[in-house]
N, C-alpha and C positions, 0 to 999 in steps of 0.2 A: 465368428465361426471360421471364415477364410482363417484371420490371423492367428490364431486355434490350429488349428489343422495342416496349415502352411509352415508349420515349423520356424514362422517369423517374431512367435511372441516377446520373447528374452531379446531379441534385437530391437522392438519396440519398445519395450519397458526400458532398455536401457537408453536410447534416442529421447525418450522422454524423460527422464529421471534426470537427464545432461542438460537439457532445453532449460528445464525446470529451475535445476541447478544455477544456470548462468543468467535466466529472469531476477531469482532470488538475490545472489551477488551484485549483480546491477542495481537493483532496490537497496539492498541492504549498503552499495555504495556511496549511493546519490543520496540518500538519508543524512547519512552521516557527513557528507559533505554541505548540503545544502540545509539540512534543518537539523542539526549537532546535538538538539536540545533533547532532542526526537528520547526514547526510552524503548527500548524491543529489544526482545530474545531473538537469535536470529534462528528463523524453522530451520528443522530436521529433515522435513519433508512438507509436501501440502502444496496448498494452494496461496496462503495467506500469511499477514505477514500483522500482527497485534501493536499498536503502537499508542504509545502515551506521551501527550503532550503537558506541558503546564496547566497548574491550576488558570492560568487567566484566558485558557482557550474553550472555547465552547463547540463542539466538534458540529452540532445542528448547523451552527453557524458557519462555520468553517464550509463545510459541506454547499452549501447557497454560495457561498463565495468562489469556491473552486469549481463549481458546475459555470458557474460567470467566467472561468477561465479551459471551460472544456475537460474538465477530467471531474473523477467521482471517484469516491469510495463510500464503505460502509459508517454510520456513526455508532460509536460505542451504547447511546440510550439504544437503537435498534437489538441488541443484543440483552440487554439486563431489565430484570422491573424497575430496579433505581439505581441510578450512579450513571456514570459511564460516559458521563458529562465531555470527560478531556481525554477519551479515547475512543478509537479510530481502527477499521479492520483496511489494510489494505490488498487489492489482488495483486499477483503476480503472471498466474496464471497463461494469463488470454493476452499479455504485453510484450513482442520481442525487446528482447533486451535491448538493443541500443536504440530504443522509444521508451526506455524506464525514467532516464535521466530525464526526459522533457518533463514527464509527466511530474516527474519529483521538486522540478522548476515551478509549474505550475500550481503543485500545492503549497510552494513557498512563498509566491506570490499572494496566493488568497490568505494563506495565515500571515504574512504582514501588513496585510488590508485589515484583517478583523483585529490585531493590535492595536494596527493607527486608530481604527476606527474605536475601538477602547479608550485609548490615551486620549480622544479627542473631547470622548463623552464626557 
């Protein structure tokens, strides 16, 4: 209501819309740099960022591996009644941006653990 009323809204929206922006970029960076393989549209807007991995990743798994390394996301089965095996919703949201790159380390880490751990099987 304050922000409403205060005639501050449109400089929030846009504060936020910039924020958003530069989380998005930062994700959409380190991706690309750190996991190449990676598949995403990159959002328009939002919160989230859809991403598909290779058929030999199993995102459940992935997921147990990268909580072992401190970070999370969504797995793709949470989202579908079947499929969704090798895909992955990730936030951007709630991450400053220069704590996107860790976090995209991170999940590069746990997905070449669950490879090794493939190739070893």
């Amino acid at each position: 209501w304050e922000l409403c009323t205060s005639g501050a809204l449109e400089d929030n929206i846009e504060k936020v819309n910039k924020a958003l922006a530069e989380r998005r970029d930062a994700l959409v960076s380190s991706l690309r740099e750190k996991i190449p393989e990676a598949e995403f549209v990159v959002p328009e807007g939002g919160y989230f960022l859809w991403l598909k991995l290779g058929d030999d990743v199993d995102t459940p798994e992935l997921l147990a591996r990268a909580k072992e390394e401190d970070v999370a996301f969504v797995a793709g089965p949470d989202f579908m009644i079947s499929g969704g095996e090798h895909e992955l919703r990730l936030s951007f949201a709630s991450v400053p941006a220069d704590q996107v790159p860790e976090g995209v380390e991170r999940i590069a880490r746990a997905l070449e653990a669950v490879r090794a751990g493939a190739a070893a099987a």
